[in-house]
PyMOL CGO cylinders between C-alpha atoms (Angstrom):
from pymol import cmd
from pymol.cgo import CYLINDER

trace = [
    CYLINDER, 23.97, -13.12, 22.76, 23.47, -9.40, 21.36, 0.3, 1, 1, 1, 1, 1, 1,
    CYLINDER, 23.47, -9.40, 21.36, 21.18, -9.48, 17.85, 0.3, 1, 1, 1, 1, 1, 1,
    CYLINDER, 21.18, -9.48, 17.85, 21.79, -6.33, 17.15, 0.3, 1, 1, 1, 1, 1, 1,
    CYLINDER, 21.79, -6.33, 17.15, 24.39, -4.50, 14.81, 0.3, 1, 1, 1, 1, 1, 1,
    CYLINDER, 24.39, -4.50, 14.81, 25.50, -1.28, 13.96, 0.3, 1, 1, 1, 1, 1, 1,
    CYLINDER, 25.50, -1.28, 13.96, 24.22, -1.87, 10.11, 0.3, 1, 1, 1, 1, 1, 1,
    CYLINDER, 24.22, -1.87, 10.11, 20.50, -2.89, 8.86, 0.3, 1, 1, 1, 1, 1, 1,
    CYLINDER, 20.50, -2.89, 8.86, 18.98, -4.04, 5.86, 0.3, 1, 1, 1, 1, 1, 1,
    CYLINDER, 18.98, -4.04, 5.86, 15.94, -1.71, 5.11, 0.3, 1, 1, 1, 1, 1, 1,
    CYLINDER, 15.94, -1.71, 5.11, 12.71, -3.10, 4.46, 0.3, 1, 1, 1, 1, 1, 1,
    CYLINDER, 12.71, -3.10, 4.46, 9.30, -0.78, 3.78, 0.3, 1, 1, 1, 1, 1, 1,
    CYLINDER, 9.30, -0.78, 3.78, 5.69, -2.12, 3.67, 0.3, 1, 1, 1, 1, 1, 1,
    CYLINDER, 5.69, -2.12, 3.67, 4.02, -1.94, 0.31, 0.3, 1, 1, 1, 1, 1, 1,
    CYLINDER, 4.02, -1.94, 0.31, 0.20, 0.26, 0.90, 0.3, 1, 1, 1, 1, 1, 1,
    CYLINDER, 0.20, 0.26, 0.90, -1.27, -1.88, -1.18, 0.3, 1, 1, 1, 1, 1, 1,
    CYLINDER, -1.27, -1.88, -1.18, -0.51, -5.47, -0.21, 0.3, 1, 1, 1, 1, 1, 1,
    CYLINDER, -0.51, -5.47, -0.21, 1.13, -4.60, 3.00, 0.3, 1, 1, 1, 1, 1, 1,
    CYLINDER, 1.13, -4.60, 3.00, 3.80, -7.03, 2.67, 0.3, 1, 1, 1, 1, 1, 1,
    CYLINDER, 3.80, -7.03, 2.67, 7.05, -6.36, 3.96, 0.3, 1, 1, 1, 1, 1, 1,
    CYLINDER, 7.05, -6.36, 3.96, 10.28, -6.28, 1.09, 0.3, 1, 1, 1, 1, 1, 1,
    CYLINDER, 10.28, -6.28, 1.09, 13.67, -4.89, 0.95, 0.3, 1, 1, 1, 1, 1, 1,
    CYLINDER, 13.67, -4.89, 0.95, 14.34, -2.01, -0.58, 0.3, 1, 1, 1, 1, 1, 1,
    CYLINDER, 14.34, -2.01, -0.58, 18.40, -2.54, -1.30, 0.3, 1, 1, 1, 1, 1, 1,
    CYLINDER, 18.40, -2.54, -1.30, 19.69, -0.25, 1.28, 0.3, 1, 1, 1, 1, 1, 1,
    CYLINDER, 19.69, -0.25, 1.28, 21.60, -0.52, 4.02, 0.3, 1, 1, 1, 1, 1, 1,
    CYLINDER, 21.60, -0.52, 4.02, 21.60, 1.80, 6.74, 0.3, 1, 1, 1, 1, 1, 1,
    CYLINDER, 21.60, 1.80, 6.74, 24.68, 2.40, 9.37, 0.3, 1, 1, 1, 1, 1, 1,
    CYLINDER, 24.68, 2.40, 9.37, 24.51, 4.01, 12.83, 0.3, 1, 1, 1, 1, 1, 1,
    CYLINDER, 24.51, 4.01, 12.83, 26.85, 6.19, 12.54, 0.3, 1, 1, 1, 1, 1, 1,
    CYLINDER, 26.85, 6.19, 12.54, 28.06, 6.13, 16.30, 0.3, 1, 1, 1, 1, 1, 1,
    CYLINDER, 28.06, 6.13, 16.30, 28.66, 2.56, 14.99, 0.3, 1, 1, 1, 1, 1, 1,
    CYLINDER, 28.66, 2.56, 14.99, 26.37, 1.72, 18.39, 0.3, 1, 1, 1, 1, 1, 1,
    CYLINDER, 26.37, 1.72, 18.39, 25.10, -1.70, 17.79, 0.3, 1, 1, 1, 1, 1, 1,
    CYLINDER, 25.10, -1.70, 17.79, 21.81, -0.56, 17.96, 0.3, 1, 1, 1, 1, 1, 1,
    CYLINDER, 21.81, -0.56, 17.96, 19.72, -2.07, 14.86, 0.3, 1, 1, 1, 1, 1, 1,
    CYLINDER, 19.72, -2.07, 14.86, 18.26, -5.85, 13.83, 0.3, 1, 1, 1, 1, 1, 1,
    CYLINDER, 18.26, -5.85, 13.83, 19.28, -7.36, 10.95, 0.3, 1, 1, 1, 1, 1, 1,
    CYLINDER, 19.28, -7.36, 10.95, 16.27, -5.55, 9.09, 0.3, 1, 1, 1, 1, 1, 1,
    CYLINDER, 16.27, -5.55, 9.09, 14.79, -2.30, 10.06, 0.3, 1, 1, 1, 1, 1, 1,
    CYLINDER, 14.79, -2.30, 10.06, 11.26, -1.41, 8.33, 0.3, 1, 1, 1, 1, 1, 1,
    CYLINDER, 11.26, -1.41, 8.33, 11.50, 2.66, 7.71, 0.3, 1, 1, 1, 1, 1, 1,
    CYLINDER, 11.50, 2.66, 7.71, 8.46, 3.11, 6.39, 0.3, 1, 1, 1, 1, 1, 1,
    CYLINDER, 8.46, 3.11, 6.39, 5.53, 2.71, 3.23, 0.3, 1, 1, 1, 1, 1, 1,
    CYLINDER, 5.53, 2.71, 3.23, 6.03, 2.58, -0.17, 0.3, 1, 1, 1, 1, 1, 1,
    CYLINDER, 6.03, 2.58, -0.17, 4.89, 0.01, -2.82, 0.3, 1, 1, 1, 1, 1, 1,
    CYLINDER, 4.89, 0.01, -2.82, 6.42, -3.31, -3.22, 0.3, 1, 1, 1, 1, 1, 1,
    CYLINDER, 6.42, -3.31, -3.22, 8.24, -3.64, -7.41, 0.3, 1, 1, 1, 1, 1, 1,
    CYLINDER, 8.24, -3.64, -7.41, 4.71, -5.54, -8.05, 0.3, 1, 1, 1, 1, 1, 1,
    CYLINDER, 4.71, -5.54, -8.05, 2.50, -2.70, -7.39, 0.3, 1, 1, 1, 1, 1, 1,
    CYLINDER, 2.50, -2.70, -7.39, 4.70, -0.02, -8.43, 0.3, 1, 1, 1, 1, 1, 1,
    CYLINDER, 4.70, -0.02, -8.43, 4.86, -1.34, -12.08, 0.3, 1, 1, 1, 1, 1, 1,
    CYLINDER, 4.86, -1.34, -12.08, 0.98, -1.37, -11.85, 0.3, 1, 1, 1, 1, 1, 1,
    CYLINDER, 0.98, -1.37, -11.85, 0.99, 2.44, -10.51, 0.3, 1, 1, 1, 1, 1, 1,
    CYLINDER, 0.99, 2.44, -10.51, 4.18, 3.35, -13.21, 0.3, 1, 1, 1, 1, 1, 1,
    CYLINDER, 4.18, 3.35, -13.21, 1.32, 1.86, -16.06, 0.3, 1, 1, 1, 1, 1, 1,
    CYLINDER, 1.32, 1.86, -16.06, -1.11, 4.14, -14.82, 0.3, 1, 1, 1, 1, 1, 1,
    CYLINDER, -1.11, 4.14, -14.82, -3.15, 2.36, -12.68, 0.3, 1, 1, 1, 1, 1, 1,
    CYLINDER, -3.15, 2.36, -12.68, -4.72, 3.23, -9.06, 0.3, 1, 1, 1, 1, 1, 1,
    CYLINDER, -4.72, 3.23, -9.06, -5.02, 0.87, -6.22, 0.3, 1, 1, 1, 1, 1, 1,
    CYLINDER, -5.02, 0.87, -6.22, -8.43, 0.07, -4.11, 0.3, 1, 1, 1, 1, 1, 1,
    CYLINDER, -8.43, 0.07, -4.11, -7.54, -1.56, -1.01, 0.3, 1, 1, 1, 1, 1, 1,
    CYLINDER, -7.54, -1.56, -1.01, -10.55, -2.69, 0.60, 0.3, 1, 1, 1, 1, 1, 1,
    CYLINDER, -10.55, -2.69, 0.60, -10.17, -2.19, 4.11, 0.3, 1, 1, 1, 1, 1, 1,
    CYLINDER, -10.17, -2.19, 4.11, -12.65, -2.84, 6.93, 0.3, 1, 1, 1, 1, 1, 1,
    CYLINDER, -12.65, -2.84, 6.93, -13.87, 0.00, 8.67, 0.3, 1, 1, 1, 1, 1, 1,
    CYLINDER, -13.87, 0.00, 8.67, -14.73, -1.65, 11.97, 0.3, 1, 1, 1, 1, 1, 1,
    CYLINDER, -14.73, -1.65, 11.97, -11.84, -2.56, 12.70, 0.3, 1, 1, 1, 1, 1, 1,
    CYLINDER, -11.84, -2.56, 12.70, -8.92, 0.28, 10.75, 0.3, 1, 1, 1, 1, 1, 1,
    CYLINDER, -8.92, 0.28, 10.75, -8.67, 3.63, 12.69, 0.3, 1, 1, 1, 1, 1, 1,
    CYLINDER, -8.67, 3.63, 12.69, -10.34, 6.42, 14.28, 0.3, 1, 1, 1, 1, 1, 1,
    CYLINDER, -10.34, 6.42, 14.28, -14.18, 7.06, 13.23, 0.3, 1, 1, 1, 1, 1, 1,
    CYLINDER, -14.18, 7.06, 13.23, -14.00, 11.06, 11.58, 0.3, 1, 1, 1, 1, 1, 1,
    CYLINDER, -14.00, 11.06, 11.58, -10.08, 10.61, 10.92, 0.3, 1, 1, 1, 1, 1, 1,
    CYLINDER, -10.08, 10.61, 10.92, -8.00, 10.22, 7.83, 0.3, 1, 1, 1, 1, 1, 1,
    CYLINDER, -8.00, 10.22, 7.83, -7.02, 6.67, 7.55, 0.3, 1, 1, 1, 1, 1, 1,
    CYLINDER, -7.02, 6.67, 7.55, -3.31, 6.38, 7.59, 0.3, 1, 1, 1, 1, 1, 1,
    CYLINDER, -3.31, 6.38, 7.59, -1.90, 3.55, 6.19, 0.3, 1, 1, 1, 1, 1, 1,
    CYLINDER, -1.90, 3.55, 6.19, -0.99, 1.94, 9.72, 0.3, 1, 1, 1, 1, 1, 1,
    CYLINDER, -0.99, 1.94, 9.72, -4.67, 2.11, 10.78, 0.3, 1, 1, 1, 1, 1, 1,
    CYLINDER, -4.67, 2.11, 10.78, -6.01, 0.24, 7.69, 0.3, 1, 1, 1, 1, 1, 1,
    CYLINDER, -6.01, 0.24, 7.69, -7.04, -3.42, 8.37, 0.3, 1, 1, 1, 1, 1, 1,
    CYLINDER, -7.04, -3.42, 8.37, -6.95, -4.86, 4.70, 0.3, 1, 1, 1, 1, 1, 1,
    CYLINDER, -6.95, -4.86, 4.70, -9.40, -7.23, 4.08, 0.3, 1, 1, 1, 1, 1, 1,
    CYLINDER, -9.40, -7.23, 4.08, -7.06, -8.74, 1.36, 0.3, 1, 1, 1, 1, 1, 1,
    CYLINDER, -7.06, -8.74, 1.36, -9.32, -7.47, -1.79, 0.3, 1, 1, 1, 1, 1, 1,
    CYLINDER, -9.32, -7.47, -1.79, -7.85, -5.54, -4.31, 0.3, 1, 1, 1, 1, 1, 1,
    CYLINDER, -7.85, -5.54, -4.31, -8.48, -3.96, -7.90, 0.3, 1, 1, 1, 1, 1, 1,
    CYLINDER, -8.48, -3.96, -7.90, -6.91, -1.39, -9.97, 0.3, 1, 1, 1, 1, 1, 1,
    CYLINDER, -6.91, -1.39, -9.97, -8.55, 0.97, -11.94, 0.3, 1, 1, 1, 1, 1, 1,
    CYLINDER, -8.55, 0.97, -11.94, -6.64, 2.91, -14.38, 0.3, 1, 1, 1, 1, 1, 1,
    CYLINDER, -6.64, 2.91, -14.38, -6.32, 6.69, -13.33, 0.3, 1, 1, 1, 1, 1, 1,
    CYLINDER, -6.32, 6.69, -13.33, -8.28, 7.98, -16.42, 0.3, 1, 1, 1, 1, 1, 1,
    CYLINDER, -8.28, 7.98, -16.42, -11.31, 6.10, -15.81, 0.3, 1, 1, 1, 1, 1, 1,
    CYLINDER, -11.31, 6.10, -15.81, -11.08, 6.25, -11.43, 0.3, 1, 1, 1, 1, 1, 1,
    CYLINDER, -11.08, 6.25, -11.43, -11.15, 10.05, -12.00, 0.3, 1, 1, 1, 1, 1, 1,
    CYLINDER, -11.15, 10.05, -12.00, -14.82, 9.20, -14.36, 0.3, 1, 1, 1, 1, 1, 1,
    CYLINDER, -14.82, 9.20, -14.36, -15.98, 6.78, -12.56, 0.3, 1, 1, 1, 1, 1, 1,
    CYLINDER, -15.98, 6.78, -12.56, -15.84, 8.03, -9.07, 0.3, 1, 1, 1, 1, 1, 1,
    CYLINDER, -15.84, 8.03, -9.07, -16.53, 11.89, -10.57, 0.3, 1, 1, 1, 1, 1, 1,
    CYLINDER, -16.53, 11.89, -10.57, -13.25, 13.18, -8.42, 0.3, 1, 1, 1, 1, 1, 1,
    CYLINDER, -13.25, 13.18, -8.42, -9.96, 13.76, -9.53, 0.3, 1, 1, 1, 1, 1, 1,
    CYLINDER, -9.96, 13.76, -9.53, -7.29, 12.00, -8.06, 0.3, 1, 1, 1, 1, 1, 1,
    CYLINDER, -7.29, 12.00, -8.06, -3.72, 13.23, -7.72, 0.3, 1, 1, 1, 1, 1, 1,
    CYLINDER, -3.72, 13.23, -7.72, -0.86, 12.34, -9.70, 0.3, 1, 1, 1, 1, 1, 1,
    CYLINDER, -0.86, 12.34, -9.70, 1.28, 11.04, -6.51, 0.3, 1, 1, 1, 1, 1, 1,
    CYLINDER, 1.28, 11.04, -6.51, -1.20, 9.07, -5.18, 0.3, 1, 1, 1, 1, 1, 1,
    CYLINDER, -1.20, 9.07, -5.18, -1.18, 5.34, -5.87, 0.3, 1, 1, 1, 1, 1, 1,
    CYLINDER, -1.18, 5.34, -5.87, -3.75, 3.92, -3.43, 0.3, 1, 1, 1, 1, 1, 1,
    CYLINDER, -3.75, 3.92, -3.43, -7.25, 4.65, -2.36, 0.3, 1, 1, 1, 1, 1, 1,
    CYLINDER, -7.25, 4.65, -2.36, -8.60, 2.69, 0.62, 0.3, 1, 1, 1, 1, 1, 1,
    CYLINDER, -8.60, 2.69, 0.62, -12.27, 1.96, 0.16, 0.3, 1, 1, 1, 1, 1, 1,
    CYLINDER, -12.27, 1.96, 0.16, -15.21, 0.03, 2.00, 0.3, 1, 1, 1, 1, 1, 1,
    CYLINDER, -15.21, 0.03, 2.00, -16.20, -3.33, 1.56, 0.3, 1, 1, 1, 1, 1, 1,
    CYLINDER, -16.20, -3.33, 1.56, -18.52, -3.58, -1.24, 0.3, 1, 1, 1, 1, 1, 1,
    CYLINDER, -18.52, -3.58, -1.24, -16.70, -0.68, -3.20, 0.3, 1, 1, 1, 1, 1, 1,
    CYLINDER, -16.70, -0.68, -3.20, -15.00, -3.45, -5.50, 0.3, 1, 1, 1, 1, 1, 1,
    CYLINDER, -15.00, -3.45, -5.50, -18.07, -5.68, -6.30, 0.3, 1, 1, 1, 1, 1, 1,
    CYLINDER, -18.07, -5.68, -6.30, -20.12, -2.88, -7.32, 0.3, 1, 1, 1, 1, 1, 1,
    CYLINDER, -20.12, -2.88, -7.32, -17.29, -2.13, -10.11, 0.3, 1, 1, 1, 1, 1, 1,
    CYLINDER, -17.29, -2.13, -10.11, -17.06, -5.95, -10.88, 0.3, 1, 1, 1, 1, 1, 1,
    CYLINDER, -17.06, -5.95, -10.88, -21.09, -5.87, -11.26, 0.3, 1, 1, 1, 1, 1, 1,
    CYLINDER, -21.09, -5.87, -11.26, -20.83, -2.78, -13.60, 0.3, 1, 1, 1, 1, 1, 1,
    CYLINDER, -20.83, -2.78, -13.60, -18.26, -4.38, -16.05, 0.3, 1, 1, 1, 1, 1, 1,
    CYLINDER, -18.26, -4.38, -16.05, -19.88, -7.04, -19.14, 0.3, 1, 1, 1, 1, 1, 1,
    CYLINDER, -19.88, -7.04, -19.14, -19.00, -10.56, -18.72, 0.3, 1, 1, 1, 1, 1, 1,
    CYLINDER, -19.00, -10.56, -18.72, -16.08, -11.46, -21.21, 0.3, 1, 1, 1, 1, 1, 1,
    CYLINDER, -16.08, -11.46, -21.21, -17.39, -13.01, -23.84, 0.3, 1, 1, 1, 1, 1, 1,
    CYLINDER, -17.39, -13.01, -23.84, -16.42, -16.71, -24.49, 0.3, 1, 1, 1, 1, 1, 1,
]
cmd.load_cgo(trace, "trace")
């Protein structure tokens, strides 16, 4: 039996997480070829969870590990990048300070090495209790 339709559900992958959710659209081939799955991912984006966080302000770290995401010398691209599951946001203001760089308006994520993270947890007091 033939899976495949001549309309989709669209799904992206969220950067950050890089978990898989719909975004609400449907898409149609419009030779009405029954050519698509039931869900078709398109491409990246962030997931509603993460884009609140990057709508408040904040950047994402993605610790990713460098032995095994991409090309030594290249850019990562966001299909390359083996997330080690760590994450932190950093609110753009203070990423720009703390890292001495600026950092674009349009750009949500960062992907950084392993250690990047606990060096920012080490530099931040205890909460007092």
């Amino acid at each position: 039996m033939n899976e495949k339709s001549h309309v989709s559900l669209e799904q992206h992958v969220c950067l950050v997480c890089g978990v898989t959710y719909d975004t609400g659209s449907i898409l149609l081939d419009k030779r009405l070829c029954a050519s698509m799955k039931h869900h078709t991912t398109t491409g990246w984006s962030l997931c509603p969870e993460h884009q609140k966080l990057s709508d408040d302000g904040f950047v994402a770290m993605v610790e990713c590990d460098p032995e095994r995401s991409g090309l030594p010398g290249d850019r990562l691209k966001p299909e390359q990048a083996y997330r080690t599951g760590r994450l932190a946001h950093l609110k753009r203001e203070a990423f720009a300070t703390v890292f001495n760089v600026p950092i674009a308006a349009d750009q949500t994520c960062v992907f950084v090495e392993p250690g990047v993270i606990e060096r920012l947890q080490a530099m931040v007091e205890p909460a007092a209790g």
